[in-house]
Each structure stands twice: as C-alpha cells, then as structure tokens.
C-alpha positions in Angstrom: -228.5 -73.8 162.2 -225.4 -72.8 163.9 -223.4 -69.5 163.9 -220.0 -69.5 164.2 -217.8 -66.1 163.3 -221.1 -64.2 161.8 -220.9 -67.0 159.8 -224.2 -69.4 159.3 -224.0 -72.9 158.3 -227.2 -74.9 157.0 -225.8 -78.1 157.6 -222.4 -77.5 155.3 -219.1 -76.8 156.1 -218.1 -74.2 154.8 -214.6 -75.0 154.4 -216.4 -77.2 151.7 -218.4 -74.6 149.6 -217.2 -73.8 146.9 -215.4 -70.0 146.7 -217.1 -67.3 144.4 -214.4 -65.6 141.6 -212.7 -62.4 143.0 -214.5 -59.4 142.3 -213.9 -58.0 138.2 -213.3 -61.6 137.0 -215.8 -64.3 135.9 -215.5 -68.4 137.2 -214.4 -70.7 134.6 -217.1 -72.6 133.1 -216.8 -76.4 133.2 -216.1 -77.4 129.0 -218.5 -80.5 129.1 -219.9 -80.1 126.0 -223.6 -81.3 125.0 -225.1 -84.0 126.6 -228.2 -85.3 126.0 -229.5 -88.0 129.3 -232.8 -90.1 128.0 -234.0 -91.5 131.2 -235.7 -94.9 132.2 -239.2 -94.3 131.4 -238.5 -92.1 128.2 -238.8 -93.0 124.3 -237.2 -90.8 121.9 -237.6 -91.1 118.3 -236.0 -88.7 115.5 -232.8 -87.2 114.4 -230.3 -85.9 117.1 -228.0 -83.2 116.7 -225.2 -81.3 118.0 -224.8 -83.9 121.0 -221.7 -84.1 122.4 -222.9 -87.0 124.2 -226.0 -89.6 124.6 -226.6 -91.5 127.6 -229.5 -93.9 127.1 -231.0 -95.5 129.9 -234.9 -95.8 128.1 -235.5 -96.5 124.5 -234.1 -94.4 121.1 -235.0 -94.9 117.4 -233.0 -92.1 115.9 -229.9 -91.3 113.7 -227.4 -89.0 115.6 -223.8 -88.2 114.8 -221.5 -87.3 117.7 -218.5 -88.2 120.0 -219.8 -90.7 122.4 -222.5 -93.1 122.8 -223.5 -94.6 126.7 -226.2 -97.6 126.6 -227.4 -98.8 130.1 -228.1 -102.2 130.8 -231.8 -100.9 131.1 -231.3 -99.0 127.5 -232.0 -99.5 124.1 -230.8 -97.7 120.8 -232.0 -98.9 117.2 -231.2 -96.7 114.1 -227.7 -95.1 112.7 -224.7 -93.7 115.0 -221.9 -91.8 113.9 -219.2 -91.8 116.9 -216.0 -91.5 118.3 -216.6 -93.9 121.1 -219.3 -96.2 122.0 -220.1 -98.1 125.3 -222.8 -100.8 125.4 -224.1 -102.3 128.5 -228.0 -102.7 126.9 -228.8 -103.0 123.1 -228.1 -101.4 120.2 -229.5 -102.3 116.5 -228.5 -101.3 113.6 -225.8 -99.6 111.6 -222.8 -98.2 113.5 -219.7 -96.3 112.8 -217.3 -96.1 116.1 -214.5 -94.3 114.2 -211.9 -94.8 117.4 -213.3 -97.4 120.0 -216.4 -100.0 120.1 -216.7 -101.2 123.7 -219.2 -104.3 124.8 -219.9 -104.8 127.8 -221.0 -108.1 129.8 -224.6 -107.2 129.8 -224.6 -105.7 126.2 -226.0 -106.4 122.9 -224.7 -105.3 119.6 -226.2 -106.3 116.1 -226.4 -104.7 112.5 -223.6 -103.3 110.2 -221.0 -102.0 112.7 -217.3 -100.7 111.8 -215.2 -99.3 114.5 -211.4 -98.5 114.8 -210.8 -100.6 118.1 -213.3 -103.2 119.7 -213.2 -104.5 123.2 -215.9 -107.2 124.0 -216.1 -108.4 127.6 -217.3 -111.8 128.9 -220.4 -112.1 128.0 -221.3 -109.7 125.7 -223.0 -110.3 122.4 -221.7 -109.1 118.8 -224.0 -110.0 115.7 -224.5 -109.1 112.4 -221.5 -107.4 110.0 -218.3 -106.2 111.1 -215.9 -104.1 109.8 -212.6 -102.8 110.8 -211.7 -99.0 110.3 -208.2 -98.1 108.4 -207.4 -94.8 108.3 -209.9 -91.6 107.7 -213.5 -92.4 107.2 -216.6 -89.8 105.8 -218.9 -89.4 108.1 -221.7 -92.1 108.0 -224.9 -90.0 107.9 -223.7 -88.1 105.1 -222.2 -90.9 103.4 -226.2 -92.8 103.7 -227.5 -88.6 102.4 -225.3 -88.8 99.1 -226.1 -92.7 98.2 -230.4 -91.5 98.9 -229.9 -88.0 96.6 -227.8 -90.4 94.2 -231.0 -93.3 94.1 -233.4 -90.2 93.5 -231.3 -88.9 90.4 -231.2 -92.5 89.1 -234.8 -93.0 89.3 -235.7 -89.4 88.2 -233.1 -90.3 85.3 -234.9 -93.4 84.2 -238.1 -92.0 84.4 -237.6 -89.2 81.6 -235.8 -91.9 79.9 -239.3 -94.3 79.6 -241.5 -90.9 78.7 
C-alpha cells in the first residue's frame, strides 16, 4: 500500500478508477438489457423469458423468444428460438426463426426448420435440415406454434362431440 497526497492506492491507479456522480445526481446505468449466461457445466431445460440475450456455453432444451442467440463451440441448444440475431459456433437443433440475421460459424452446427432474414455461413460450418428465407414482417414463432396447438385441440374437441 502506498500513500501519496492522503490518498491510498491498493494496487490501482487512481487516475484509472472510475469517478462517483456529483453529489444530488445519480450515475447513468449501463442499458444492457437481460442476459441470461449458461455456463460449461450447466443443463437447462424449460421455457425462457424476457431474455434480452442467451449465451450458451453448456447444454439448453428450451423454447425462448428474444433478440439474440450466442452458441459456444462447447454449447448446445435444441428446441424453438424466436430471434433477431443468432450466432452459432456449437449446435443448435431444431426450429428457428432469425427474423434479421442467421450467422454460422466454422465450428457450428445448425439443423431443423430454420428461416432467417440474412444468413452468413463461414468455412466450415454445417447447415441441415429446411430453410427458409424471411420477406417482410413475420408473427412471432412461439405464438404462431400456441394458435396452430389451441386450433388442433378445438378440432379434436370438435370431432369428439361430433362421434357422441
């Protein structure tokens, strides 16, 4: 510990801390939005909500709407997505809807129904299953996949008052 000027440094320069907000006014908070980080060792299964972001570095089974989608080479993702943006370096299975931008990278693995509004694949990387391009607006996926279930139900509630 050193004191220079009544003031003590713990190993940091001061010069390089960051300065408190003047007195009667409050600091700016960073506008990150939600992020949700599922680490190496961690398996996560259900629905995920109001996540501004996933980064998955273990393994997800879930359906999630949000704005971006981050798969680590060491991560894996099966079930339903409903994004802005999506970046692959692991694997992903499933159904996916990248509304603006589907990107593959060397290392990654894509497969199931996928639509997205731009695709970039990089050397290497691996695309399978059924592809669609986006034009224009799209409904949102999960709800989309919630109307055609409550729609199935009606039509087999229908048809069983009908045989009764």
């Amino acid at each position: 510990m050193t004191t220079t000027g009544g003031t003590r440094s713990f190993g940091t320069d001061n010069s390089l801390r960051t300065k408190p907000a003047p007195y009667g006014t409050t600091a700016e908070p960073k506008k990150e939005g939600s992020k949700l980080h599922v680490g190496a060792d961690i398996h996560l299964k259900g629905e995920i909500t109001a996540c501004d972001r996933l980064i998955v570095e273990g393994k997800v089974e879930a359906s999630m709407t949000s704005k971006e989608i981050e798969i680590s080479e060491s991560g894996t993702f099966s079930g339903t997505v409903d994004i802005d943006t999506a970046d692959i370096s692991g694997k992903f299975d499933g159904t996916m809807k990248a509304r603006k931008r589907l990107v593959i990278r060397k290392t990654g693995c894509v497969s199931g129904t996928i639509s997205y509004g731009e695709i970039e694949i990089e050397p290497g990387g691996e695309i399978g299953g059924t592809m669609k391009k986006i034009v224009g607006d799209q409904p949102n996926l999960l709800t989309e996949m919630e109307k055609e279930k409550e729609k199935e139900k009606t039509e087999n509630s229908e048809s069983e008052k009908a045989s009764a």
